[in-house]
N, C-alpha and C positions, 0 to 999 in steps of 0.2 A: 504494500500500500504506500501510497505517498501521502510523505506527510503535510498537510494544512495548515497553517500557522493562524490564530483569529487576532483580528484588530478591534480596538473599542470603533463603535459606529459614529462616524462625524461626517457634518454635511460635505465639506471640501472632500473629505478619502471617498466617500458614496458618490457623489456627483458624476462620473461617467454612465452608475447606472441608475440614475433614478433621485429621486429628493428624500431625505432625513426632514420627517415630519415632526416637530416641536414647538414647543410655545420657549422661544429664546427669546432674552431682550424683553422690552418692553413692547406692549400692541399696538400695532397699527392704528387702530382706534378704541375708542371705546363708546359700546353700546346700553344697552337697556339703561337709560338714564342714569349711566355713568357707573353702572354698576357691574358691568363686565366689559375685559379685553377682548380685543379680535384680533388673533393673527390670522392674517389673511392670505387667501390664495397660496397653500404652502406646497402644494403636489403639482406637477406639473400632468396634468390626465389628459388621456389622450384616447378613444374609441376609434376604431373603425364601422365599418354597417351593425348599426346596433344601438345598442341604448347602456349608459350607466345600470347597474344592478350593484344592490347594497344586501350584504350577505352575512350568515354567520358561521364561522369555522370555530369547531370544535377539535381539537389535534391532541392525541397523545403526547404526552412528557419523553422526552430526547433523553440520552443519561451518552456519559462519556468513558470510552472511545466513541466516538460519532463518526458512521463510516457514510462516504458520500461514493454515491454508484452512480447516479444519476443525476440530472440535470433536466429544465424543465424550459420553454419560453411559450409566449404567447402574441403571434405576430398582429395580432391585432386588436390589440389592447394593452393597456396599462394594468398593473394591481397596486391598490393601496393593500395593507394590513394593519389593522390598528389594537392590539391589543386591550380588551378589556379585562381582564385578569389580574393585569401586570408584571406578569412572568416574563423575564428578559429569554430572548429569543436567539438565534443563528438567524446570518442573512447571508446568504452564499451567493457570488456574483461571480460571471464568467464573459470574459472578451468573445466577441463569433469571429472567427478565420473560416469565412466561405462555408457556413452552414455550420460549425463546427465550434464546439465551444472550448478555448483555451485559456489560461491563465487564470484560473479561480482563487478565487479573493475570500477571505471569509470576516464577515464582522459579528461583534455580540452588542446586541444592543442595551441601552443604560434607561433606566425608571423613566416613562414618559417618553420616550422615541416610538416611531412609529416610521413606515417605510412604504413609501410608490417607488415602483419598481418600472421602469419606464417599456412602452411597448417593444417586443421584439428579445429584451436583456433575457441572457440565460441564468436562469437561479434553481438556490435547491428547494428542496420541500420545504413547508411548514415546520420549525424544529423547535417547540418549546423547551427549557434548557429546567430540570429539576422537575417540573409536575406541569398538569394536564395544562394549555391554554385556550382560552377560547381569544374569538377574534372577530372584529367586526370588518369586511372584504367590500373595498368599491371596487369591482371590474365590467368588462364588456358582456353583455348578456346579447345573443344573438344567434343566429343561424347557421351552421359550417364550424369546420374543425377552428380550434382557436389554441392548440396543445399540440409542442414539439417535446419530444423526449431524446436524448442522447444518453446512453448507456456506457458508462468507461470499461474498456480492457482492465486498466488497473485501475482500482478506487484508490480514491484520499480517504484519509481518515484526519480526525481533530480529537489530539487527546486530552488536551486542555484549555480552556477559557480563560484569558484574563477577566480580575473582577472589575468593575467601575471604578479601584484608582490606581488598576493597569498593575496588580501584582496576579502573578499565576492563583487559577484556583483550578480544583476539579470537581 
């Protein structure tokens, strides 16, 4: 197996694949008569023929060694994933060379992150990291395959996660 190294999740390291959903900073505005922030506009979504569809994922708990076999895209649509659980997650990202997904990346995300996944990027499954997550899913709802799968010869594995202030954990 090869080995997978994880990064903590930040918007500059994520941005080739997709937007790090957060309420950073202060808000863009503030609404209901002054009584709550808006950050705004933080996903970049994007459909093909079809319509937004708001979903809920229920995922089994991930435990480590985390072996990655597969790989996943969706060429005509985005995915948001937003955790309501709050179980910090895996978010596995891969480069396409001509169909083909190389260079996989892996990040773990920190309290209050959430992640759109930009149309077309190859990622892994759903991995909630210690126990069950559930998840609330904006994607493309529509007609025709919308699901590429790539299978590795050799898998990666992840035997460890850093914590939220980037010391090893397992």
């Amino acid at each position: 197996m090869i080995p997978l190294p994880v990064a903590p999740l930040t918007a500059e390291g994520f941005a080739p694949w997709g937007d790090v959903i957060e309420a950073r900073g202060t808000p863009d505005r503030l609404i209901n008569q002054g009584l709550c922030g808006r950050f705004h506009d933080l996903a970049r979504l994007d459909f093909g023929d079809g319509r937004a569809g708001l979903s809920l994922f229920d995922a089994e708990a991930r435990h480590l060694p985390h072996v990655v076999d597969m790989v996943e895209r969706h060429p005509d649509g985005s995915q948001a994933f937003i955790p309501v659980s709050g179980v910090p997650f895996l978010v596995i990202v891969a480069e396409d060379a001509g169909g083909v997904p190389v260079r996989l990346r892996a990040f773990v995300t920190a309290p209050g992150q959430s992640v759109n996944l930009l149309r077309g990027v190859w990622h892994g499954v759903l991995a909630p990291l210690g126990s069950r997550g559930q998840f609330v899913v904006l994607d493309r709802i529509g007609d025709g395959p919308n699901l590429q799968e790539h299978w590795f010869d050799t898998p990666y594995v992840i035997d460890s996660v850093p914590d939220f202030r980037g010391t090893p954990a397992t």
